[in-house]
C-alpha positions in Angstrom: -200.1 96.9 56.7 -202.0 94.0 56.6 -199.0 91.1 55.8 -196.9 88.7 57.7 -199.7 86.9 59.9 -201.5 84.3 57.8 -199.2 81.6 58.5 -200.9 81.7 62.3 -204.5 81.6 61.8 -205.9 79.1 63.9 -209.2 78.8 61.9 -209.7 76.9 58.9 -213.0 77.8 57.6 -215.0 74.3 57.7 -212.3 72.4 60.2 -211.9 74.2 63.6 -213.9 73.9 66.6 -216.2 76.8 66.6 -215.8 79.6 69.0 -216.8 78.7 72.4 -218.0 81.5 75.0 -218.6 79.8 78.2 -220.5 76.3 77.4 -222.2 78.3 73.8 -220.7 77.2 70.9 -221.1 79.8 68.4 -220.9 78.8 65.0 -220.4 80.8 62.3 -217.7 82.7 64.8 -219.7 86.5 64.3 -221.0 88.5 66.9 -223.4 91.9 65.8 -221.7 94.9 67.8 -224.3 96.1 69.7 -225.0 99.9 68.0 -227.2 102.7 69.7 -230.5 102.9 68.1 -230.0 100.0 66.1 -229.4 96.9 68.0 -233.2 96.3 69.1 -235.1 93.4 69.7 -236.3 94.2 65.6 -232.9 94.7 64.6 -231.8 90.9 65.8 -234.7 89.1 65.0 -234.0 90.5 61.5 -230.5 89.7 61.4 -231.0 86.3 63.6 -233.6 85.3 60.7 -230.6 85.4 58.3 -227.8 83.5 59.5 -226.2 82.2 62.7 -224.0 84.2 65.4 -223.9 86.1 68.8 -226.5 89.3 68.6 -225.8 91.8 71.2 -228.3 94.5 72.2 -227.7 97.9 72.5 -225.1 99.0 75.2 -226.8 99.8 78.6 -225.1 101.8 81.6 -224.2 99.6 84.9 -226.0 102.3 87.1 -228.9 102.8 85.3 -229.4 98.9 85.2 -229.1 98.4 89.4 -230.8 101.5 89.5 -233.6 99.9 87.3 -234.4 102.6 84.8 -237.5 101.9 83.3 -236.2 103.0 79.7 -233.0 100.5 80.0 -234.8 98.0 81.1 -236.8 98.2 78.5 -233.5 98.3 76.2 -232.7 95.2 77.4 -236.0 93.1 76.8 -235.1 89.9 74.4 -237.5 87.7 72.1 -238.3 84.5 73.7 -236.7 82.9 71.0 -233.7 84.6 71.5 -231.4 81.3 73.2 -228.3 83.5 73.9 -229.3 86.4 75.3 -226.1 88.6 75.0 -226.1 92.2 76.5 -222.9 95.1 77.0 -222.4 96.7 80.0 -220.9 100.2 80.1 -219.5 101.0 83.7 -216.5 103.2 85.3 -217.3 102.2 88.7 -215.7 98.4 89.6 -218.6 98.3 92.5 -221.6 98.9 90.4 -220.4 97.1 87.6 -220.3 94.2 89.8 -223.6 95.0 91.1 -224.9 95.0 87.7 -223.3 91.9 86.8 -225.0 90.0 90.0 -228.3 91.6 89.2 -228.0 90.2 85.8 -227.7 86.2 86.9 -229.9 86.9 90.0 -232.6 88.1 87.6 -232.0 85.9 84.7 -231.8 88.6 82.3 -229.1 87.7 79.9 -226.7 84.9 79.2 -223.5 86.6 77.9 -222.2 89.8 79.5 -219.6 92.3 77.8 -218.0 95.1 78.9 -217.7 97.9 76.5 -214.0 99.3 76.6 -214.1 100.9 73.6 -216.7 103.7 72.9 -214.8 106.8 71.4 -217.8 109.0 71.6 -216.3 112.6 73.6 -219.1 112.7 76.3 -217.7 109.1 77.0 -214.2 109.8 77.3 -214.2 113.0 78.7 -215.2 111.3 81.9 -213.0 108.7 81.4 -215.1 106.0 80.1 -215.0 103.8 77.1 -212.0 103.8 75.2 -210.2 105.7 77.8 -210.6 104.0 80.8 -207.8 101.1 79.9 -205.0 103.5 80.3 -206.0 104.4 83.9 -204.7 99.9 84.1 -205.8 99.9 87.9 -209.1 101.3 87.6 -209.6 99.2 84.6 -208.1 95.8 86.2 -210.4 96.6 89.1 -214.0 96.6 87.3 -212.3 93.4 84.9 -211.5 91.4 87.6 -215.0 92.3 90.1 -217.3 91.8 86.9 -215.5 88.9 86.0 -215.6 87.4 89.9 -219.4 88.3 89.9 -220.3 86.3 86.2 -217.8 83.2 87.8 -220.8 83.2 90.7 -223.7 82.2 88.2 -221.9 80.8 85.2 -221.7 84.0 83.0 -219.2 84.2 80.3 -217.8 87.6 80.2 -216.0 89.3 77.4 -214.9 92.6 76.9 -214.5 94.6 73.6 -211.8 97.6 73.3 -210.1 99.9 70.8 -206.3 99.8 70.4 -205.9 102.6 72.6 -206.5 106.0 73.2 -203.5 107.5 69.9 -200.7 106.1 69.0 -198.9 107.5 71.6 -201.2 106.0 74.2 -201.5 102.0 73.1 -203.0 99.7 75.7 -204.7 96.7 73.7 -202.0 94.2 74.5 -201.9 95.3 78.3 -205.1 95.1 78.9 -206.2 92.3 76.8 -203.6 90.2 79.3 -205.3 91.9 82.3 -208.5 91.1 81.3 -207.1 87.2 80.5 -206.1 87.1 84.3 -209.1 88.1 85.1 -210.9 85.1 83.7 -212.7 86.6 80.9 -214.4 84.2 78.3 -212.6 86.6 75.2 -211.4 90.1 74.0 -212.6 91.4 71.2 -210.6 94.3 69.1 -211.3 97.0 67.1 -208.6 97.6 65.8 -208.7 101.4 65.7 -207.6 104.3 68.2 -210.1 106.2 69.7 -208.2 109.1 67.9 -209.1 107.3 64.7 -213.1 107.4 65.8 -214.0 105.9 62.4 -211.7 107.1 59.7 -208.6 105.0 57.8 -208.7 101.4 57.8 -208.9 99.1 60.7 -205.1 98.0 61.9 -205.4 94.1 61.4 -201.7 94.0 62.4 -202.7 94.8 65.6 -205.5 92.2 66.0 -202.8 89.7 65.2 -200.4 90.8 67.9 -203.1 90.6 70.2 -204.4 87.2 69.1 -200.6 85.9 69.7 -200.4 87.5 73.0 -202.9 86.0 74.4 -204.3 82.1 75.0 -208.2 83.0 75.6 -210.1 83.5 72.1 -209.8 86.8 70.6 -212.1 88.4 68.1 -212.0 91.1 65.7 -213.7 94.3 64.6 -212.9 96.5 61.8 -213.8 96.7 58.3 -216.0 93.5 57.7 -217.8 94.8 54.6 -218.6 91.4 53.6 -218.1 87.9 53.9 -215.0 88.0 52.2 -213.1 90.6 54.6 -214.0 88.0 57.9 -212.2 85.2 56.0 -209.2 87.5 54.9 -208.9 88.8 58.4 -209.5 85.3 60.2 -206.3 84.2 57.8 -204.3 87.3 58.0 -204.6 87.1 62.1 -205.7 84.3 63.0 -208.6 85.8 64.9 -211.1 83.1 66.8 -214.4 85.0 65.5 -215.7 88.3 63.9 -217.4 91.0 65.1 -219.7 93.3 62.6 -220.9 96.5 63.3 -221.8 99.4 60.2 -221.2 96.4 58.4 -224.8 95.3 58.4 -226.3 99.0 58.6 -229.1 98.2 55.6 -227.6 95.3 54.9 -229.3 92.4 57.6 -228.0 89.3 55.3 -224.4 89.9 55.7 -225.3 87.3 58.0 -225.8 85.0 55.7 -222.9 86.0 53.4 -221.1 85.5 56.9 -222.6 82.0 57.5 -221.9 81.1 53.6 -218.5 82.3 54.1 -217.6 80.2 57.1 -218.8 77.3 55.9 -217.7 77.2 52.6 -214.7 79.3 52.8 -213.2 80.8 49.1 -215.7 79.2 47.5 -219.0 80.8 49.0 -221.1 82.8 46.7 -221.7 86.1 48.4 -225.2 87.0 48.8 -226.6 90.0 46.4 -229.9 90.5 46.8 -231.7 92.3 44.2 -233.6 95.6 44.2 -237.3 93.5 45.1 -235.6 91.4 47.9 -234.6 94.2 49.6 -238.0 95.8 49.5 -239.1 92.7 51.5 -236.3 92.8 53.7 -237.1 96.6 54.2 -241.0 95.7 54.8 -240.0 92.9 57.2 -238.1 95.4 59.5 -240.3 98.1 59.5 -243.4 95.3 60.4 -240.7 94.4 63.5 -240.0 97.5 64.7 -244.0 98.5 64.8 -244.3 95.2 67.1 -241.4 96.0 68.7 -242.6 99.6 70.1 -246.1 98.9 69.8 -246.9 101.7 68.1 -247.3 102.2 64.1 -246.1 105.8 64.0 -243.2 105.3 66.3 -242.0 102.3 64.7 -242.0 104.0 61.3 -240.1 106.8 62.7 -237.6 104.6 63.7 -237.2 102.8 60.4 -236.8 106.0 58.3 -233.1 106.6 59.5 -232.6 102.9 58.1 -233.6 103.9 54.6 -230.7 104.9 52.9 -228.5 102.4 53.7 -230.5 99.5 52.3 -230.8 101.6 49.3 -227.2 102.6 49.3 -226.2 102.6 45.5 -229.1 101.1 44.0 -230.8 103.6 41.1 -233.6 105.2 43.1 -234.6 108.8 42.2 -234.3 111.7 45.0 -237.9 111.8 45.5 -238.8 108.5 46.3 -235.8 108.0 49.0 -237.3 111.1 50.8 -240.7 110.1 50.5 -239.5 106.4 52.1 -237.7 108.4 54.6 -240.4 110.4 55.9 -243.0 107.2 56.1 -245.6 107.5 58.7 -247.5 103.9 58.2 -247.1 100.8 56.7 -249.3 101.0 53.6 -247.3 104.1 53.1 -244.4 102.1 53.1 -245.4 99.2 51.1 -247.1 101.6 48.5 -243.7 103.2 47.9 -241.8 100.0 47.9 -244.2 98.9 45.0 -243.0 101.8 43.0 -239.1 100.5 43.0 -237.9 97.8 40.3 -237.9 94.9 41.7 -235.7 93.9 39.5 -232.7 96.2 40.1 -229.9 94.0 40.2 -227.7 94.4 43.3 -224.7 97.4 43.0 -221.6 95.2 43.2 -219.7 99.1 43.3 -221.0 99.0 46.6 -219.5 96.0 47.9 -216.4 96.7 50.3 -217.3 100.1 51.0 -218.2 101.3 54.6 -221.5 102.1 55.6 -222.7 104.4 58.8 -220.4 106.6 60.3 -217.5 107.6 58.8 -215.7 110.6 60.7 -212.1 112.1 60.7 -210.1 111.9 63.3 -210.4 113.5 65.8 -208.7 114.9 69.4 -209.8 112.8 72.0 -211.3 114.9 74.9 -210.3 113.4 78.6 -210.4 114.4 82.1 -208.0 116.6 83.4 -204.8 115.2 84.2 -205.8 111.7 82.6 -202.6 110.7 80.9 -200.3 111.5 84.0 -200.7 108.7 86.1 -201.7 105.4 84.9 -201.9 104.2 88.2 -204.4 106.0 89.7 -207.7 103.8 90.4 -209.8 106.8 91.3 -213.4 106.3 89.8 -214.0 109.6 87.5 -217.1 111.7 88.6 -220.4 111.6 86.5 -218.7 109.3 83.8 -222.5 107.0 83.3 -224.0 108.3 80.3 -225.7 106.6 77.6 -224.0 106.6 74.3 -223.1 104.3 71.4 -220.3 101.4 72.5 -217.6 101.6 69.6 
């Protein structure tokens, strides 16, 4: 249910302080979930270019960051114009993510740290990482508390970003969102789903608002943000200090700017509904990116194609031409193509409010052996350092 909370929301679009992480005030309150094979340096420009916010990159691995992997540290490579270089860690070990923390303010490499907490993915959990690792409360108060202790040495906020638990029999949001408070993080972010839930149902905003009244450091929250519309029902439904957007913006880059319009405005924004042309440019803009981004034509094309049919989600565009778009090798190719779409298409307001992305049943969460039967054991799970999508 999604009643019973709006008396307590503590922003009032146009009024509040913005939302503060460390010394950054960041205003409109969103933050882009960083999204595996997504989040690139192209990916925010694109989105930056639209409207205001926090833009994360994609989620890196603590070992393969102190380790210096060439590959992640090419992952982590920002735009000079990027002022608030944001970046998520993914760690199981309370050493190395410490480690990687101190690496990241001895090097300069980013100015806002989070922890990822809540990746569902089973070659995550199964080693006890992501969305698992909060019920194992020592362990996770452990890495919490060293990361946060190492950020505190050179002025790094830290946040971290979690699911509600592992089922519904396994809660731990609440718990550890007052762990990580005592720790001294900068926020907690929510999505408000079980890792269980991967990403089926609706998002429990209920939840969100438990946690936001639980706790006195900002608290943000993920889960179904469509549009600009859902961030304002679920900053009055909750009370929630900011936003976070993830599928939300899969094709869609100016939700940004819906968001900003939102915010500022509040009810009275008009949502932004580009037509059939504008998107063409849009879609040219991020292929061009992604091309300077890699540094190669061919490869950035590539990259673009999986990107195709979510900007033309719902718009009238015959089979052929969105498989011709999404095997595009060049950019004439792709501009040619564009050229043959009508311009001016109006936007499908059917699509409006539906997700976009993944959208998976739920699933049984696959753990380590023995996971669930003692919460107390801090033991660091062997081999559980892979790359994969934060959630």
């Amino acid at each position: 249910m999604r009643s019973g909370y709006g008396k307590r929301a503590t922003i009032l679009v146009g009024v509040t302080a913005p939302l503060k992480l460390g010394d950054r005030a960041v205003n409109p309150p969103v933050v882009l979930a960083p999204m595996a094979g997504i989040t690139n340096v192209a990916f925010r420009r694109l989105c930056r270019e639209q409207g205001g916010g926090v833009y994360v990159c994609e989620m890196i691995t603590t070992r393969a960051l102190v380790e210096r992997i060439p590959k992640t540290l090419q992952m982590i490579a920002f735009a000079e114009d990027e002022d608030f270089r944001s970046l998520q860690l993914y760690g199981v070990d309370p050493d190395v993510t410490a480690a990687a923390v101190r690496m990241v303010g001895e090097d300069g490499l980013a100015d806002h740290i989070d922890l990822n907490f809540g990746c569902p993915v089973p070659k995550v959990t199964r080693r006890g990482g992501g969305a698992a690792l909060p019920w194992r409360r020592k362990l996770f108060g452990r890495i919490v508390t060293q990361a946060a202790a190492a950020a505190r040495e050179y002025g790094i906020p830290l946040t971290i970003k979690m699911r509600k638990g592992i089922d519904d029999d396994h809660l731990t949001y609440v718990e550890a969102g007052l762990m990580a408070q005592e720790a001294g993080v900068a926020a907690v972010a929510l999505h408000a789903r079980t890792a269980e839930q991967r990403y089926s149902g609706n998002a429990d905003w209920d939840a969100i608002a438990t946690l936001k009244q639980a706790l006195d450091v900002p608290v943000l929250g993920n889960g179904d943000i469509w549009e600009g519309s859902d961030a304002l029902r679920m900053v009055e439904h909750t009370g929630v200090d900011g936003v976070v957007v993830g599928r939300g913006c899969l094709g869609r880059p100016w939700l940004f700017a819906d968001l900003e319009a939102a915010f500022t405005h509040g009810a009275d924004y008009k949502p932004v509904l580009p037509a059939l042309g504008e998107v063409a440019k849009i879609m040219s803009r991020h292929a061009e990116l992604l091309v300077d981004a890699l540094g190669d034509e061919k490869h950035g094309c590539a990259d673009f194609r999986k990107h195709v049919a979510w900007y033309l989600k719902g718009f009238p565009v015959g089979g052929e031409l969105r498989r011709r778009l999404a095997m595009i090798s060049s950019l004439a190719e792709l501009d040619d193509l564009l050229g043959k779409l009508d311009p001016g298409e109006p936007f499908p307001v059917e699509a409006l409010g539906q997700p976009r992305g993944r959208v998976n049943a739920p699933g049984k969460v696959t753990l380590p052996h023995g996971w669930l039967e003692s919460r107390d054991d801090d033991t660091v799970p062997e081999g559980a350092e892979v790359e994969n999508s934060g959630g």
